[in-house]
C-alpha positions in Angstrom: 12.1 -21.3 -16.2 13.2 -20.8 -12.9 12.2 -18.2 -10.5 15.4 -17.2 -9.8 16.3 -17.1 -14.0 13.1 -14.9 -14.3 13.5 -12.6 -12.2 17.0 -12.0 -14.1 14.8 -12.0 -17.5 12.4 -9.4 -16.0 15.9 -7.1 -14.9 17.4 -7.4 -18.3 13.9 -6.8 -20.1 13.3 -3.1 -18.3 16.7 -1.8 -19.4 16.6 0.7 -22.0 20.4 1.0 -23.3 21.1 4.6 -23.7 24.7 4.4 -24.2 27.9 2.3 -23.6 30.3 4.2 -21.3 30.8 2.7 -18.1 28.5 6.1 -16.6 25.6 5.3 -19.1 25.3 1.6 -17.9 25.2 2.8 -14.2 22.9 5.0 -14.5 20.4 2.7 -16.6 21.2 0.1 -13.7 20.2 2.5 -10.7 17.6 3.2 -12.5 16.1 0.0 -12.6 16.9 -0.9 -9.5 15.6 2.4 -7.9 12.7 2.1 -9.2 11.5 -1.3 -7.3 10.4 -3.4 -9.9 13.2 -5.9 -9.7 12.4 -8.2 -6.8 15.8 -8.1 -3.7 17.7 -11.3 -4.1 17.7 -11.4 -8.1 21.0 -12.1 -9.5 23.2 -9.7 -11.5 25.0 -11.8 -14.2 27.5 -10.3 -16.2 27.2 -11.5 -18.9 23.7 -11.5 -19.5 24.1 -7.3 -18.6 26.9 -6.6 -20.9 24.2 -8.7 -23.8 21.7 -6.0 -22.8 24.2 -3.0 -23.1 26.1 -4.2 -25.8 29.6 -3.9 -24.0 32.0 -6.1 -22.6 32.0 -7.4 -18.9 34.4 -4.2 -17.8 31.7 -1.3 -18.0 29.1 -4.1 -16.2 31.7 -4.7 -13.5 32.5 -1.2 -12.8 29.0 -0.1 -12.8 28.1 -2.6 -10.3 31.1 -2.0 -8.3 29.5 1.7 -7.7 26.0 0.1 -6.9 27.4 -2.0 -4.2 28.5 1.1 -2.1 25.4 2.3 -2.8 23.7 -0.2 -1.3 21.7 -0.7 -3.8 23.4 -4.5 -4.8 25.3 -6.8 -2.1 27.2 -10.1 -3.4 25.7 -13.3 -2.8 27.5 -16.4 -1.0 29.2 -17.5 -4.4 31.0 -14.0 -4.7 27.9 -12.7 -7.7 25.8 -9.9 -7.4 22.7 -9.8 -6.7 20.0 -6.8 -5.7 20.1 -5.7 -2.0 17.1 -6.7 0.6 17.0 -4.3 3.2 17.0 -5.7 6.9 14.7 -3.4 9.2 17.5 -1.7 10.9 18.9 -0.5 7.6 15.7 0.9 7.1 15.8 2.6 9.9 19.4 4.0 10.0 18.9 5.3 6.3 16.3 7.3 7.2 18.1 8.8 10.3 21.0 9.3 7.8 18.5 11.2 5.4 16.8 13.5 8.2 20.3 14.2 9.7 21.9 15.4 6.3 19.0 16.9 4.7 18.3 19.0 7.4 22.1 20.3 6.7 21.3 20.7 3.0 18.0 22.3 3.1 19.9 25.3 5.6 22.0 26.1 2.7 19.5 25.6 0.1 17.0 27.8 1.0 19.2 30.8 1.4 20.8 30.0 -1.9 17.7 28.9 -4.1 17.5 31.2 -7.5 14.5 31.0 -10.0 15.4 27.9 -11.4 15.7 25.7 -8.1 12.5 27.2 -7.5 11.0 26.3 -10.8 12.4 23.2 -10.4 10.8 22.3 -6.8 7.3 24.0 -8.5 7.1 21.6 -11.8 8.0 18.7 -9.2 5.3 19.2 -7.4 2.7 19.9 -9.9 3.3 16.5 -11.1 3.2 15.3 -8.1 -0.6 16.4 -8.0 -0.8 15.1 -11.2 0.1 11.8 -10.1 -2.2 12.3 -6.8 -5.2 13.0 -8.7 -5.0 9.9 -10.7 -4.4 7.3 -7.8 -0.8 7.1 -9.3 1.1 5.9 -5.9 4.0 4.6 -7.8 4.3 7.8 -10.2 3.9 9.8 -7.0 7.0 8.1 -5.2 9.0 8.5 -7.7 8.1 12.2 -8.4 8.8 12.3 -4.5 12.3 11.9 -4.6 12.6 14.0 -7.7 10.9 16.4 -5.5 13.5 16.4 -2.5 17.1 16.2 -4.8 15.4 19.7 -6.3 14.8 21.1 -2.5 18.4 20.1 -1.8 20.1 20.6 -5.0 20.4 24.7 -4.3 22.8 23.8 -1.7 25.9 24.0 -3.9 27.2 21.0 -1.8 27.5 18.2 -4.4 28.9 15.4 -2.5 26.1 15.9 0.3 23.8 15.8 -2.0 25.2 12.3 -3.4 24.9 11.0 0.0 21.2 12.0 0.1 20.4 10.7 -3.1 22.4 7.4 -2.3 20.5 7.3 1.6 17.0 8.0 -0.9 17.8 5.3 -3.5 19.2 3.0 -1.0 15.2 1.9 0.3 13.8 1.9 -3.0 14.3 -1.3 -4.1 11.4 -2.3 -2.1 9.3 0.5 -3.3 7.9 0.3 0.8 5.3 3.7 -0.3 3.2 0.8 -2.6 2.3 -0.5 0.5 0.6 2.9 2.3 -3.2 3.9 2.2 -3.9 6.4 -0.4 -5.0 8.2 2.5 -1.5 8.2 3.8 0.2 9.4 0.7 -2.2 12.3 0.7 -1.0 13.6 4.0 2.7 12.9 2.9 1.6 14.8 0.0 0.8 17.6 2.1 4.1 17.7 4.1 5.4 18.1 0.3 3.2 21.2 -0.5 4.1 22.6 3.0 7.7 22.4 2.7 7.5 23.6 -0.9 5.9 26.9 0.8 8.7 27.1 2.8 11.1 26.6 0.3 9.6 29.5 -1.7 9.4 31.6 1.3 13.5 31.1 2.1 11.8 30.1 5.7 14.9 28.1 6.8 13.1 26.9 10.4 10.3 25.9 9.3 11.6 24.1 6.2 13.9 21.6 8.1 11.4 21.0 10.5 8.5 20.6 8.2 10.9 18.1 6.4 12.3 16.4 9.7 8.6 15.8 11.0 8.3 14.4 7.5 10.6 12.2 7.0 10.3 10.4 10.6 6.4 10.4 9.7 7.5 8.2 6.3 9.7 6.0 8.3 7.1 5.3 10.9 4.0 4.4 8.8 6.5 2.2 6.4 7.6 0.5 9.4 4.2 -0.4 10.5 3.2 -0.8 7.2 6.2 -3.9 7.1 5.5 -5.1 11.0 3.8 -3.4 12.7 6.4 -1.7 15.0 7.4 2.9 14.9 10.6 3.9 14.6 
């Protein structure tokens, strides 16, 4: 077997069909591809996908239609799919997207935040910790950006908070946190903990900047964590 035919195998082997609306296969796909496991340049086939989900190639299509503005998928030279590799300056303009639009969101949010967005941010975190304790970098990470759609969600702005969510996703099929220190993750945990003080407080200043500081501190150490150079 190929390399190229296993990584396919290894995409089609971490879906878990839930459903077969055109919705419930692109959420299964983002999810997979979110969560970094599935090497960038591995090809989409449909027909191997609609075999996984159980549907015909018009669900597959649509749903990858959607992932490709996402970013999350980009076609290949014979007009396919396959799963998006980041160039460094997309790296770098997503996260200037995500610092520019969060910083919108968060202003809202924390005026607007009931019990339940607060509740929400508080269990994210606390698994967070969870993670932390156990060394769990990858559980972490993905707890992470469970951890900032709660923060924003209060912001009764839906469509901005699709754009975050789709600037958040959009790195993670290189899962670039793997490659920080532990040390590192500890001190982006704390920025997490601060701005969750914040949040709780309804402290509107110091929340975007705590999250601002944070965000360009993630894009930094990735950066050098991939070449050496800050953004």
């Amino acid at each position: 077997m190929s390399p190229r035919v296993r990584s396919t195998a290894a995409l089609v082997a971490q879906l878990r069909p839930s459903g077969t609306s055109q919705e419930e296969v692109l959420t299964e796909l983002r999810r997979v591809l979110v969560s970094g496991r599935v090497k960038p340049g591995t090809l989409l086939p449909l027909d191997s996908l609609a075999r996984a989900f159980g549907v015909s190639r018009t669900p597959v299509r649509e749903a990858l239609k959607t992932l490709l503005g996402e970013g999350l998928i980009s076609h290949n030279h014979r007009g396919g799919y396959i799963v998006h590799a980041l160039s460094r300056d997309e790296f770098v303009e997503l996260y200037t997207i995500r610092r520019a639009l969060e910083a919108a969101a968060l202003g809202a949010s924390a005026l607007l935040a009931d019990q339940a967005h607060q509740a929400a941010v508080s269990e994210s975190l606390a698994q967070q910790r969870i993670a932390l304790k156990l060394g769990d970098v990858a559980g972490w990470d993905l707890e992470g950006r469970a951890f900032h759609e709660a923060l924003v969600a209060a912001c009764d702005m839906p469509r901005l908070c699709r754009l975050i969510r789709d600037a958040a996703n959009a790195t993670g099929t290189t899962r670039p946190m793997l490659r920080l220190p532990l040390a590192r993750i500890e001190h982006l945990h704390g920025d997490h903990e601060a701005m969750a003080s914040a949040f709780a407080a309804g402290d509107v200043e110091s929340l975007q900047r705590t999250a601002g500081e944070h965000l360009h501190r993630v894009c930094t150490w990735l950066l050098e964590a991939f070449d050496g150079v800050a953004c």
